[in-house]
PyMOL Python script that loads the backbone (N, CA, C, O; Angstrom):
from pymol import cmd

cmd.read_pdbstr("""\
ATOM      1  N   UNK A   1       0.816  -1.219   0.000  1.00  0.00           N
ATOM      2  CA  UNK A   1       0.000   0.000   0.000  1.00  0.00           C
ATOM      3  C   UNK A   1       0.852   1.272   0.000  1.00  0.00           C
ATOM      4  O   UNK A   1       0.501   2.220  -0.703  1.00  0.00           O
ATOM      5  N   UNK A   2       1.965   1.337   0.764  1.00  0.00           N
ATOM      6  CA  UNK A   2       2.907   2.309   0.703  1.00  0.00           C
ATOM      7  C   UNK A   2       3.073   2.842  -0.673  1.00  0.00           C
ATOM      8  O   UNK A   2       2.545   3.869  -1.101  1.00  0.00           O
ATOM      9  N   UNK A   3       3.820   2.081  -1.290  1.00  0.00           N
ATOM     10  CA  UNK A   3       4.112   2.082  -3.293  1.00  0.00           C
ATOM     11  C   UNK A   3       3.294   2.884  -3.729  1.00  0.00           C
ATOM     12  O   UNK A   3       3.587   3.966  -4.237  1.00  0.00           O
ATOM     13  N   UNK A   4       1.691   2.251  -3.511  1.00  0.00           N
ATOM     14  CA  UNK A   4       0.481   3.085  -4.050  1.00  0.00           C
ATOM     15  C   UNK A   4       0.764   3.904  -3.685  1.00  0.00           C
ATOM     16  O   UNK A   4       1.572   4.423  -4.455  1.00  0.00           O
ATOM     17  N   UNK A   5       0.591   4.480  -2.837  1.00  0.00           N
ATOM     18  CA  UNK A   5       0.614   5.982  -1.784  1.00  0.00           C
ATOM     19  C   UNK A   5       1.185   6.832  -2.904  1.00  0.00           C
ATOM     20  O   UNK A   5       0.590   7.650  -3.607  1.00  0.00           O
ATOM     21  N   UNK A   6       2.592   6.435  -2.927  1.00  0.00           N
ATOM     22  CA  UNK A   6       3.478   7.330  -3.291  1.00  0.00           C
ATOM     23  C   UNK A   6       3.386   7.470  -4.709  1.00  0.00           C
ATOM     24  O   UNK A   6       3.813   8.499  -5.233  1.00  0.00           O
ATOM     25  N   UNK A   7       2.840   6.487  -5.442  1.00  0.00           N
ATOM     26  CA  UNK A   7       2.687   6.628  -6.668  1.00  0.00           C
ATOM     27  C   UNK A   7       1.164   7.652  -6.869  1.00  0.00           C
ATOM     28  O   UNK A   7       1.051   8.516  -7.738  1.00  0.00           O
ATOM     29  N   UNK A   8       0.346   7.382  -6.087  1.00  0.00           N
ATOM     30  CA  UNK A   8      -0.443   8.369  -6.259  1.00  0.00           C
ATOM     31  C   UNK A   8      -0.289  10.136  -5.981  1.00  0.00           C
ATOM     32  O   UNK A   8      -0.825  11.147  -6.437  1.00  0.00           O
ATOM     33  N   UNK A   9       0.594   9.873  -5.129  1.00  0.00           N
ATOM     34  CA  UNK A   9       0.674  11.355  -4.665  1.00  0.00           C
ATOM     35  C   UNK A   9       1.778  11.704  -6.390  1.00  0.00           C
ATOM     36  O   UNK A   9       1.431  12.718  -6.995  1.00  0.00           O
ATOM     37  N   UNK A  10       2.400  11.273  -6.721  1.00  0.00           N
ATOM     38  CA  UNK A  10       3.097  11.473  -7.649  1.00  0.00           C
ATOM     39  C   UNK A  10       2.115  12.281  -9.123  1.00  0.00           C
ATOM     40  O   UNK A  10       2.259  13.306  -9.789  1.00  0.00           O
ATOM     41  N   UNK A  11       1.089  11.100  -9.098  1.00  0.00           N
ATOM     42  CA  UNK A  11       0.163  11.805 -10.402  1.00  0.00           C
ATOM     43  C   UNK A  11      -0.237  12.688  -9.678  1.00  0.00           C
ATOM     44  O   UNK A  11       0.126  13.672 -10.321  1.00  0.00           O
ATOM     45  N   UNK A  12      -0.973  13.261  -8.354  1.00  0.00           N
ATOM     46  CA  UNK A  12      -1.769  14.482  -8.329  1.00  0.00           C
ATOM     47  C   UNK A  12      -0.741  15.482  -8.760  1.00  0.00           C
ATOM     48  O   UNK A  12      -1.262  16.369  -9.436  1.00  0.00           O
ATOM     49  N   UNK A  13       1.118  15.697  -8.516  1.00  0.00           N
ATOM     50  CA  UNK A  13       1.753  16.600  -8.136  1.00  0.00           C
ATOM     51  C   UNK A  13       1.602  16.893 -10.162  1.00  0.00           C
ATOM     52  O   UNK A  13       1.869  17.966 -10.703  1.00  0.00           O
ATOM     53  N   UNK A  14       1.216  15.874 -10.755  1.00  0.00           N
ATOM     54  CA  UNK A  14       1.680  15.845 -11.919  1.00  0.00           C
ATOM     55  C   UNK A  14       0.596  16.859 -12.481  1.00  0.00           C
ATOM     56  O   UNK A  14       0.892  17.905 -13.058  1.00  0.00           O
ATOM     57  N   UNK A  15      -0.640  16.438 -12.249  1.00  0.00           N
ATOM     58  CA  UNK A  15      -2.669  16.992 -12.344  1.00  0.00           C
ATOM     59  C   UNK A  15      -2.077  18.063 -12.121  1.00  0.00           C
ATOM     60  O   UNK A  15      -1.860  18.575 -13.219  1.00  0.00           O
ATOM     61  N   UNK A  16      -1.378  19.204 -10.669  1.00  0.00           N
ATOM     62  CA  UNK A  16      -1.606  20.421 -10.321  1.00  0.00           C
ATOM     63  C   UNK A  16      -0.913  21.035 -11.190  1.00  0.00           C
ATOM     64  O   UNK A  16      -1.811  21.694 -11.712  1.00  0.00           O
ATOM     65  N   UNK A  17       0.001  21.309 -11.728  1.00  0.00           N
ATOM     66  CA  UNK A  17       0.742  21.762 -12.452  1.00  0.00           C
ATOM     67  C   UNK A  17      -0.039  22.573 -13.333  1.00  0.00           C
ATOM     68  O   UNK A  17      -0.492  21.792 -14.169  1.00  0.00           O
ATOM     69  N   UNK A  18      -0.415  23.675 -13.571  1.00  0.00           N
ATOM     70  CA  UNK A  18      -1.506  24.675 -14.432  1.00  0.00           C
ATOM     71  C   UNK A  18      -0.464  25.953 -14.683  1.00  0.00           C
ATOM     72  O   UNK A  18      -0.735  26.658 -15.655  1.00  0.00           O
ATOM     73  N   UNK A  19       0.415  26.221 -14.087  1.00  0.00           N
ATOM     74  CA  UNK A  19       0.856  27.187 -14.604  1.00  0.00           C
ATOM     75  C   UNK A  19       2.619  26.737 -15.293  1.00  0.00           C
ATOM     76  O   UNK A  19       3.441  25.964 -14.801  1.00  0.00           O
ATOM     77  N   UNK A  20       2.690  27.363 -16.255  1.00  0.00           N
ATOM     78  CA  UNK A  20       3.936  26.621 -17.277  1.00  0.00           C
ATOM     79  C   UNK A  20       4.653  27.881 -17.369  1.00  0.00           C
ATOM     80  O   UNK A  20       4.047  28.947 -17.264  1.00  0.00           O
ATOM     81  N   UNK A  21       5.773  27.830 -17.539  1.00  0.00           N
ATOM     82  CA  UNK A  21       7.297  28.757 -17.900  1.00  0.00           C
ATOM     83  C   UNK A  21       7.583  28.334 -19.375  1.00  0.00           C
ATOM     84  O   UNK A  21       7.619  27.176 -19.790  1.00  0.00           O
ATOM     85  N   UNK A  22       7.798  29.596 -20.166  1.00  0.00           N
ATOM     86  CA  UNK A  22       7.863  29.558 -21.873  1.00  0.00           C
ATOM     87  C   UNK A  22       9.290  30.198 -22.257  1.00  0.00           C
ATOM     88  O   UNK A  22       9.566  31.396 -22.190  1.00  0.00           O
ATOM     89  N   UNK A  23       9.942  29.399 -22.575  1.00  0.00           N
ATOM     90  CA  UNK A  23      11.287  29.597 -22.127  1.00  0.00           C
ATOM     91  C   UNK A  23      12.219  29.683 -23.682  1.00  0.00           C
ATOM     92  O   UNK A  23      12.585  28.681 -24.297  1.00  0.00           O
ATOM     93  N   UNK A  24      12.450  30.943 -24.063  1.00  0.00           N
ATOM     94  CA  UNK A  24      12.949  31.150 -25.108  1.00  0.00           C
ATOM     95  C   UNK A  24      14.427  30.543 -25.520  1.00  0.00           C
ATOM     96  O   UNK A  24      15.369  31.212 -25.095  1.00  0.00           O
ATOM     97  N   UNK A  25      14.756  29.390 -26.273  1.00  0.00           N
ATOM     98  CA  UNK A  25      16.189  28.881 -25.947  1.00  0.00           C
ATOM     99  C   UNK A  25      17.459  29.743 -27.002  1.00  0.00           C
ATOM    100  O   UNK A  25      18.441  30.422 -26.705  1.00  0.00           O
ATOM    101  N   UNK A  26      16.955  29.384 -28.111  1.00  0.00           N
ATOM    102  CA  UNK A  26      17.429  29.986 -28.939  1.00  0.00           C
ATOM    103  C   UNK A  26      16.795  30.569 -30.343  1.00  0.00           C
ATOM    104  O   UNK A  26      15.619  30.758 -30.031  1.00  0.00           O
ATOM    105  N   UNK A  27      16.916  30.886 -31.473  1.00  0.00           N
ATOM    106  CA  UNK A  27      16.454  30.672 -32.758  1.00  0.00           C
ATOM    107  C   UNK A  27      17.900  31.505 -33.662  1.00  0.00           C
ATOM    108  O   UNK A  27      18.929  32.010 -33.213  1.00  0.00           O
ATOM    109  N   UNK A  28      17.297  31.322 -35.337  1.00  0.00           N
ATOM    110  CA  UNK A  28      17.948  31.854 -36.095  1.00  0.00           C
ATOM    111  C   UNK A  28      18.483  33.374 -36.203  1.00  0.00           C
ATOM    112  O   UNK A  28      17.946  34.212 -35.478  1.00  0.00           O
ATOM    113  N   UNK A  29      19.245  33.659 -36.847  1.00  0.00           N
ATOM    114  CA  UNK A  29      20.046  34.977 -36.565  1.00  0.00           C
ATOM    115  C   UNK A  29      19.053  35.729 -37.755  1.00  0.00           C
ATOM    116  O   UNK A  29      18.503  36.829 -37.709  1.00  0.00           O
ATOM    117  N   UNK A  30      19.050  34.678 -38.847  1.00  0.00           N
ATOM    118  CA  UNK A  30      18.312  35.563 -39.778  1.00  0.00           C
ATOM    119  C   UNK A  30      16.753  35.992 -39.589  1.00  0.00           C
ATOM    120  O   UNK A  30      16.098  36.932 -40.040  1.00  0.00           O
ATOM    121  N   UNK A  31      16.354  34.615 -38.503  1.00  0.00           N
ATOM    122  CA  UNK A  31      14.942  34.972 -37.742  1.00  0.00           C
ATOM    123  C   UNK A  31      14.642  36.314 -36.953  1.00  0.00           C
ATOM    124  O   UNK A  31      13.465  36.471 -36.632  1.00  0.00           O
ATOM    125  N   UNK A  32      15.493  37.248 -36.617  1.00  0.00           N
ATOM    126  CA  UNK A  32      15.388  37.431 -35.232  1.00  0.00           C
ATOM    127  C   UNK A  32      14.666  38.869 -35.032  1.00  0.00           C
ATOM    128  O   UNK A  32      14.634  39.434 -33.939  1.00  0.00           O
ATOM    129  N   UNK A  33      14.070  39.417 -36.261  1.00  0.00           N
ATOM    130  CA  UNK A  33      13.027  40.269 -36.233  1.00  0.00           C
ATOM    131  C   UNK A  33      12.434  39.577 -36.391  1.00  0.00           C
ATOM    132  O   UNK A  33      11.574  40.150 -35.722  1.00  0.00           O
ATOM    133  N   UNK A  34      11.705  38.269 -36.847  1.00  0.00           N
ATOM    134  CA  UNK A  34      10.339  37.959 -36.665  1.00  0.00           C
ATOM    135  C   UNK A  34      10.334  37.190 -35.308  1.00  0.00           C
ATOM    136  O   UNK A  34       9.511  37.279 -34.397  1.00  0.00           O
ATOM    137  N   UNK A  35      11.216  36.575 -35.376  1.00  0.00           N
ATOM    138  CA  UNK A  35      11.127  36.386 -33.238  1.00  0.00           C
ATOM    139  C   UNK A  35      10.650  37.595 -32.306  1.00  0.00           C
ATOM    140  O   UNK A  35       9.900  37.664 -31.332  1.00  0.00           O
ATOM    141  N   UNK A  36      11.349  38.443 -32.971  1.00  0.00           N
ATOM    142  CA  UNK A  36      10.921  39.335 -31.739  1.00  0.00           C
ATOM    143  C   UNK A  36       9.710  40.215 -32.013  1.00  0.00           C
ATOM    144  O   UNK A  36       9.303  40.862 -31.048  1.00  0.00           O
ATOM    145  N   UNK A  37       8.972  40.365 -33.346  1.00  0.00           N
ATOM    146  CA  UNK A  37       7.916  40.731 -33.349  1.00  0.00           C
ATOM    147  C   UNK A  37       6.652  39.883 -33.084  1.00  0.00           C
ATOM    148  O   UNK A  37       5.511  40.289 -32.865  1.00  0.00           O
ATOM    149  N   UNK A  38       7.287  38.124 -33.178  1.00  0.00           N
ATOM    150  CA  UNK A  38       6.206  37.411 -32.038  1.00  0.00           C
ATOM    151  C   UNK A  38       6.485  37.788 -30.270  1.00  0.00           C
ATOM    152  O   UNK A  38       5.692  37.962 -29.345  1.00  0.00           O
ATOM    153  N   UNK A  39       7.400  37.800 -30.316  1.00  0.00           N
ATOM    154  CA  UNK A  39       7.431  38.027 -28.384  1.00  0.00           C
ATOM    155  C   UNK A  39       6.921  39.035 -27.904  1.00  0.00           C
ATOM    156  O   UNK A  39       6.508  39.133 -26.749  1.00  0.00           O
ATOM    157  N   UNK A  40       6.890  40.221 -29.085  1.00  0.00           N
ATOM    158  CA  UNK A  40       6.266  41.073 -28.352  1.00  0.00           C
ATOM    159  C   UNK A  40       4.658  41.223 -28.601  1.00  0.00           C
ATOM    160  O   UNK A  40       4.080  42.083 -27.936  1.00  0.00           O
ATOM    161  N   UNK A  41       3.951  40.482 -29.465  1.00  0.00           N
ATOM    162  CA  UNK A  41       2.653  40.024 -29.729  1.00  0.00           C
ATOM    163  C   UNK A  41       2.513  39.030 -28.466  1.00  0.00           C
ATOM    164  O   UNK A  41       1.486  39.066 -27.788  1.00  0.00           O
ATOM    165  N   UNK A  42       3.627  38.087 -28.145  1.00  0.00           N
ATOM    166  CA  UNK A  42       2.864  37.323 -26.881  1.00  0.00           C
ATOM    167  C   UNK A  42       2.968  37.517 -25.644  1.00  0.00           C
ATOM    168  O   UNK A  42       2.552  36.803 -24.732  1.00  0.00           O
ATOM    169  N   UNK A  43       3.761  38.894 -25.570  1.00  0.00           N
ATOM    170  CA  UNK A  43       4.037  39.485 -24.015  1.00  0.00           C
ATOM    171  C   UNK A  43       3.691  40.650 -24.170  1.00  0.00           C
ATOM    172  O   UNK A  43       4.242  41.361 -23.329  1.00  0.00           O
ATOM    173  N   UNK A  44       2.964  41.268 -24.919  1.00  0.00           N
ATOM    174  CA  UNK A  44       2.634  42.657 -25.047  1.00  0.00           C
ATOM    175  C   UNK A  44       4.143  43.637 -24.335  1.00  0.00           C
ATOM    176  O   UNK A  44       3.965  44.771 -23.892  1.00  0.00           O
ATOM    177  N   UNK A  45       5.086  43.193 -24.336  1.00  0.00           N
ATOM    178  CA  UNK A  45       6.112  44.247 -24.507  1.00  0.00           C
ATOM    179  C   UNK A  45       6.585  45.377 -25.237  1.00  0.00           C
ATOM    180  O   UNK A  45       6.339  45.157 -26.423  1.00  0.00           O
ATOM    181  N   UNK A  46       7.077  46.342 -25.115  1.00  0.00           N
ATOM    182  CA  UNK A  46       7.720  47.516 -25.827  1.00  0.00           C
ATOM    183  C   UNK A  46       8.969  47.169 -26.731  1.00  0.00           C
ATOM    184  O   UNK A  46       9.896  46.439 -26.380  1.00  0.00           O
ATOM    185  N   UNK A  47       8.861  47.731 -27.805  1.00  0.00           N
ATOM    186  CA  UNK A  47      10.101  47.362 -28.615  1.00  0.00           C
ATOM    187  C   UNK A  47      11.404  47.100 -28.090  1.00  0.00           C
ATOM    188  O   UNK A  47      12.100  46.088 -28.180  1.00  0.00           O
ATOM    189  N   UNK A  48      11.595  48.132 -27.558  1.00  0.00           N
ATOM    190  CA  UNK A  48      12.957  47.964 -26.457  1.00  0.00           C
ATOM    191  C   UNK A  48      12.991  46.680 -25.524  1.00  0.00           C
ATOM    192  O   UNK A  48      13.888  45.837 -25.514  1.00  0.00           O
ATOM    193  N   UNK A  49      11.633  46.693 -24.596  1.00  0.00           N
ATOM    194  CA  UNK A  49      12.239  45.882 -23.873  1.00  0.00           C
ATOM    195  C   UNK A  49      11.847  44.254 -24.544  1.00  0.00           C
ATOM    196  O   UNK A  49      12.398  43.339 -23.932  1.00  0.00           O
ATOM    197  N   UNK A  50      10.920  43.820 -25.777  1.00  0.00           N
ATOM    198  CA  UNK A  50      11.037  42.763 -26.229  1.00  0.00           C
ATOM    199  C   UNK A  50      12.488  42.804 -26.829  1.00  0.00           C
ATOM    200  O   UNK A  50      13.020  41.745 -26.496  1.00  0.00           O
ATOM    201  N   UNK A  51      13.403  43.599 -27.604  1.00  0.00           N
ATOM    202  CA  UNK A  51      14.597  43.222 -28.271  1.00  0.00           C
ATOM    203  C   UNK A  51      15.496  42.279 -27.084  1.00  0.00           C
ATOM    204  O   UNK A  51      16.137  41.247 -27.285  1.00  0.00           O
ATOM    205  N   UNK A  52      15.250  43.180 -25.545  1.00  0.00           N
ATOM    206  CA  UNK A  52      16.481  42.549 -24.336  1.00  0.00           C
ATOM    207  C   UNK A  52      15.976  41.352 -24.172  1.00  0.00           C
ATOM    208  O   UNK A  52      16.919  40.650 -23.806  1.00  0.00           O
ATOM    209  N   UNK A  53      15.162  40.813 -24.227  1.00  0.00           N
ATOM    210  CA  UNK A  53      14.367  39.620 -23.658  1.00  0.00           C
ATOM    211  C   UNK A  53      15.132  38.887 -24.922  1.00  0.00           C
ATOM    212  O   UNK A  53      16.173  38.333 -24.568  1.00  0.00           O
ATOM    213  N   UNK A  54      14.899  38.801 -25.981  1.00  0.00           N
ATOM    214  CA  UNK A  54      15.047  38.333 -27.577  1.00  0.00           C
ATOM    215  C   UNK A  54      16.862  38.044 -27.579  1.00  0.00           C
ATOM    216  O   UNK A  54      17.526  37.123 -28.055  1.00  0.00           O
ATOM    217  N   UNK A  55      17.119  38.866 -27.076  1.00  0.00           N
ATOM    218  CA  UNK A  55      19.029  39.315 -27.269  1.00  0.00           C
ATOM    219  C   UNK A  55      19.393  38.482 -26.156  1.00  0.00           C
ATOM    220  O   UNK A  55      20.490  37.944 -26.306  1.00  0.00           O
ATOM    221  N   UNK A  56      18.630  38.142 -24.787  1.00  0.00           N
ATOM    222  CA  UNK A  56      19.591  37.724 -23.376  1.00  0.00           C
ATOM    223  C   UNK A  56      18.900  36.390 -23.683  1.00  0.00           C
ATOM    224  O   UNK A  56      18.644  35.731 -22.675  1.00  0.00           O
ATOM    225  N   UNK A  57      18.524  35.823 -24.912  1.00  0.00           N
ATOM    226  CA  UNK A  57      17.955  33.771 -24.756  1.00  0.00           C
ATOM    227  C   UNK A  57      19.353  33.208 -24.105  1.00  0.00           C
ATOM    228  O   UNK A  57      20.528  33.461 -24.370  1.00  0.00           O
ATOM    229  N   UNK A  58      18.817  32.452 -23.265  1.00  0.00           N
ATOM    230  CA  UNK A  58      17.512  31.613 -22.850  1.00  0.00           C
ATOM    231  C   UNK A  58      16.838  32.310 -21.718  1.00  0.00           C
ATOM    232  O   UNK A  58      17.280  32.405 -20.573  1.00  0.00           O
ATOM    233  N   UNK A  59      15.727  32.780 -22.170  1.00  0.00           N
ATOM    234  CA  UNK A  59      14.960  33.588 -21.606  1.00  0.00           C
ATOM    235  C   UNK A  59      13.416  33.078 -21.439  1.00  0.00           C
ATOM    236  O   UNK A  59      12.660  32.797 -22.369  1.00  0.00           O
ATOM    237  N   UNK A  60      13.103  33.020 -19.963  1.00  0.00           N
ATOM    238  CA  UNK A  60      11.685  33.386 -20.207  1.00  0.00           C
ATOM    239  C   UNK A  60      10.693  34.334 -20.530  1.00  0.00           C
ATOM    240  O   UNK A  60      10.354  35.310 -19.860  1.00  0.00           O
ATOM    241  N   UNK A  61      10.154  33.863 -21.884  1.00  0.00           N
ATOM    242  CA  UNK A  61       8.857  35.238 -21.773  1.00  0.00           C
ATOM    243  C   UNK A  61       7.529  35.177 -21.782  1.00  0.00           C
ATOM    244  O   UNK A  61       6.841  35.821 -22.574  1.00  0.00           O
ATOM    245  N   UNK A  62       7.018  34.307 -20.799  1.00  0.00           N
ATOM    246  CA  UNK A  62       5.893  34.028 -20.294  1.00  0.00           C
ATOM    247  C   UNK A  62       6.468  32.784 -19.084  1.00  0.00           C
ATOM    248  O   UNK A  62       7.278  31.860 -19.021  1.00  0.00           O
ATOM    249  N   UNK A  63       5.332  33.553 -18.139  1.00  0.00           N
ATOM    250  CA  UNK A  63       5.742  32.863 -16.612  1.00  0.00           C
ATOM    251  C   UNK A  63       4.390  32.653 -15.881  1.00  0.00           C
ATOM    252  O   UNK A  63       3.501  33.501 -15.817  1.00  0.00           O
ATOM    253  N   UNK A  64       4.346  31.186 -15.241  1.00  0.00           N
ATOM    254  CA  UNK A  64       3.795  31.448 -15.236  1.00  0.00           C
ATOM    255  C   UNK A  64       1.578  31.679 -15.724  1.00  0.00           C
ATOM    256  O   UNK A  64       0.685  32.322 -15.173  1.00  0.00           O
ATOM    257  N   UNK A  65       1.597  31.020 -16.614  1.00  0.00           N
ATOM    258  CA  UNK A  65       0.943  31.127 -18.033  1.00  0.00           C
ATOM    259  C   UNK A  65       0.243  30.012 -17.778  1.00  0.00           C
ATOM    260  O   UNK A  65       0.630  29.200 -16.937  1.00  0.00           O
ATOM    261  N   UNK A  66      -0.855  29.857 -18.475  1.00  0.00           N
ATOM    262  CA  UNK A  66      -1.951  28.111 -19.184  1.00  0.00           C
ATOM    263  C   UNK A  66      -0.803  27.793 -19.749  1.00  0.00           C
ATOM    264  O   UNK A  66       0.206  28.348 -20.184  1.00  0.00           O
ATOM    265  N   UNK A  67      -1.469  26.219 -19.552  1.00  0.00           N
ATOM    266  CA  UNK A  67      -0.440  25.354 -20.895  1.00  0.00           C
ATOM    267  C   UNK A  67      -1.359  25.677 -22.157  1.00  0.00           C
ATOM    268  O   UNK A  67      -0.800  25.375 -23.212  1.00  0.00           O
ATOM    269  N   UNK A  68      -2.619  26.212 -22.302  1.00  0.00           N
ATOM    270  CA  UNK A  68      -2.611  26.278 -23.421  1.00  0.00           C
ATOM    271  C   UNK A  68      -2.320  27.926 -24.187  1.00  0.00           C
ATOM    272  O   UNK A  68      -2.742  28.138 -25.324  1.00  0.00           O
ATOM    273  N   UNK A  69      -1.567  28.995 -23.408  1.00  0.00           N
ATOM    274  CA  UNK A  69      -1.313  30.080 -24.214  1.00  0.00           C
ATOM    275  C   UNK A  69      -0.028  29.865 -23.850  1.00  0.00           C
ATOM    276  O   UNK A  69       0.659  30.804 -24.252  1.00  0.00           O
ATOM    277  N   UNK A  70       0.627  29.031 -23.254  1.00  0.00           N
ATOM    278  CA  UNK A  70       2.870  28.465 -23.423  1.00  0.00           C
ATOM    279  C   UNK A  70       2.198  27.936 -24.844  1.00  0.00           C
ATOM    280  O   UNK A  70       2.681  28.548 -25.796  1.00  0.00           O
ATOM    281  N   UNK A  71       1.057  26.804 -25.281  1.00  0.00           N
ATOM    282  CA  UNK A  71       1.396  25.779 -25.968  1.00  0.00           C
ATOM    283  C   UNK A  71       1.107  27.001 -27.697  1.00  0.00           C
ATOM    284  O   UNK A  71       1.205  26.761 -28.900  1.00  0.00           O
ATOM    285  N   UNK A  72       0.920  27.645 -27.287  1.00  0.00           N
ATOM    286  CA  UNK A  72      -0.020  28.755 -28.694  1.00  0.00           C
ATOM    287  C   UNK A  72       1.410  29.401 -29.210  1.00  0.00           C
ATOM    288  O   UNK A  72       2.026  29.284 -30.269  1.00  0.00           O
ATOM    289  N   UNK A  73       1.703  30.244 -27.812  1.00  0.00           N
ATOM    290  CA  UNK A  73       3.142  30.656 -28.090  1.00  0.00           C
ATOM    291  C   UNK A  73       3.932  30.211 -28.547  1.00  0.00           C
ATOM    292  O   UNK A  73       4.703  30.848 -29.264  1.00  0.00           O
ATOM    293  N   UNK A  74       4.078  28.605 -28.246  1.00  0.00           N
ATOM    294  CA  UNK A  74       5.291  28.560 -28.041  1.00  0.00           C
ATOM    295  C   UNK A  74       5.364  27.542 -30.163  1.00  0.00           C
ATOM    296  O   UNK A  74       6.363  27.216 -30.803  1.00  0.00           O
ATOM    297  N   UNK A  75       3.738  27.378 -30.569  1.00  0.00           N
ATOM    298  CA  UNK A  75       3.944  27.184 -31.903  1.00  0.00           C
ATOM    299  C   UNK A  75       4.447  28.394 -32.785  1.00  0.00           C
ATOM    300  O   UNK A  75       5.262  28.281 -33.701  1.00  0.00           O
ATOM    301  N   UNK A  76       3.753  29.746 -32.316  1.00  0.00           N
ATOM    302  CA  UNK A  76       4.485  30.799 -33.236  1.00  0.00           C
ATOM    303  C   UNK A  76       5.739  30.906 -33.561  1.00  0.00           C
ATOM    304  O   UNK A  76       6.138  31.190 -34.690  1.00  0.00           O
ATOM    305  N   UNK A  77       6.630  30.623 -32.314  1.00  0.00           N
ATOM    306  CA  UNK A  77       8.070  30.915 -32.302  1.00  0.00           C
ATOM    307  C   UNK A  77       8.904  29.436 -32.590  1.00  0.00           C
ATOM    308  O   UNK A  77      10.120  29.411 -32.781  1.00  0.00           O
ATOM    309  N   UNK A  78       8.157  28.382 -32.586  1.00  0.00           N
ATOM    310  CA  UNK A  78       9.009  27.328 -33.450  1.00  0.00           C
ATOM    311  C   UNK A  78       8.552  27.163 -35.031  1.00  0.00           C
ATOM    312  O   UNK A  78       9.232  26.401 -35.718  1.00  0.00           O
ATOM    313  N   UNK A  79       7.361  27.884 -35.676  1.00  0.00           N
ATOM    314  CA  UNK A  79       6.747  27.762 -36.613  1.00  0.00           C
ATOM    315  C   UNK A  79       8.037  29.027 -37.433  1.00  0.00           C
ATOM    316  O   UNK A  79       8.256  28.940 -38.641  1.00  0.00           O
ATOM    317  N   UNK A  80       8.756  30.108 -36.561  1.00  0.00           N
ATOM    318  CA  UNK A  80       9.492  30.680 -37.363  1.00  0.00           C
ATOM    319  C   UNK A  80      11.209  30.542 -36.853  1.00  0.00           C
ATOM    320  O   UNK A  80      12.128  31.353 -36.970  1.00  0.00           O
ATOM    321  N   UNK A  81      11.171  28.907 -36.143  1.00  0.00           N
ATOM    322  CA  UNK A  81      12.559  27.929 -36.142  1.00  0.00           C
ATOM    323  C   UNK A  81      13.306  28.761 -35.094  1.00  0.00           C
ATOM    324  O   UNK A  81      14.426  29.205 -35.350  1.00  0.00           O
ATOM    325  N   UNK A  82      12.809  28.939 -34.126  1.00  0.00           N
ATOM    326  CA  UNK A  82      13.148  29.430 -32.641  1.00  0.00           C
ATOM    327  C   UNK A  82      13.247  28.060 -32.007  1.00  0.00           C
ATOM    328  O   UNK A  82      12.697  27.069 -32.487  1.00  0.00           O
ATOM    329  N   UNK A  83      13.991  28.056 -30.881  1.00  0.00           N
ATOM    330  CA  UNK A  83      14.304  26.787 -30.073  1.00  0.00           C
ATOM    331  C   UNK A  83      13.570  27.355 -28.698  1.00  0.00           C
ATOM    332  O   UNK A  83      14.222  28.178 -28.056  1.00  0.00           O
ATOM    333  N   UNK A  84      12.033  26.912 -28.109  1.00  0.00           N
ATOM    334  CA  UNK A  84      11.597  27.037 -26.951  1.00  0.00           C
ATOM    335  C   UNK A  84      11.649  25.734 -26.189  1.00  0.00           C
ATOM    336  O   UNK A  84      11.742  24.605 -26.670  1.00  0.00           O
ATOM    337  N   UNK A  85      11.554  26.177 -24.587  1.00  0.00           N
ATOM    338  CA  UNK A  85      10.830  25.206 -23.769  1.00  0.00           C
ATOM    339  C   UNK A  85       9.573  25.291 -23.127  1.00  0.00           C
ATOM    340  O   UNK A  85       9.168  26.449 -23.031  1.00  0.00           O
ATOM    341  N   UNK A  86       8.664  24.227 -22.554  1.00  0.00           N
ATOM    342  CA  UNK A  86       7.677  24.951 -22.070  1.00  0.00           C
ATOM    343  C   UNK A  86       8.193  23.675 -20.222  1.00  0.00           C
ATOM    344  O   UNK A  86       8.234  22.475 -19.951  1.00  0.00           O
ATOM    345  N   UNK A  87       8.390  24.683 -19.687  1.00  0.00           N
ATOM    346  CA  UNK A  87       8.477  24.576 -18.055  1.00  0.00           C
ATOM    347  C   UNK A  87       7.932  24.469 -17.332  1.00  0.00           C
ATOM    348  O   UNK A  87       8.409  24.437 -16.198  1.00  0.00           O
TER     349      UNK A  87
END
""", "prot")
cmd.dss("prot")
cmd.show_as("cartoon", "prot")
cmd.util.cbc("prot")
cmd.orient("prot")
């Protein structure tokens, strides 16, 4: 019964998990105005401060977040060959 226990407590820790980290790793050099004109469509940031976010990868830019607006995001920015994680 122990085993169980622990295996159960294991899936709930797995169930709570609702908020996700969108974690910018890398992308292309030649990408990197359209990277950053998605980041700042998915963080409503300022030009300026989406470029620092864009320039300091591996960066998070959404914290925090649904898995399903990490999972939205995080197609824009591999759809234009960015390297994300979702956390």
């Amino acid at each position: 019964p122990a085993a169980g226990a622990a295996g159960g407590e294991a899936a709930a820790e797995v169930e709570e998990k609702t908020e996700f980290d969108l974690v910018l790793e890398a992308f292309p050099a030649d990408k990197k105005i359209a990277v950053l004109k998605a980041v700042r469509e998915i963080t409503g940031l300022g030009l300026k401060e989406a470029k620092e976010v864009v320039e300091s990868a591996p960066k998070a830019i959404k914290e925090g977040a649904s898995k399903a607006d990490c999972e939205e995001a995080q197609k824009k920015l591999v759809d234009l060959g960015a390297t994300v994680a979702l956390k």
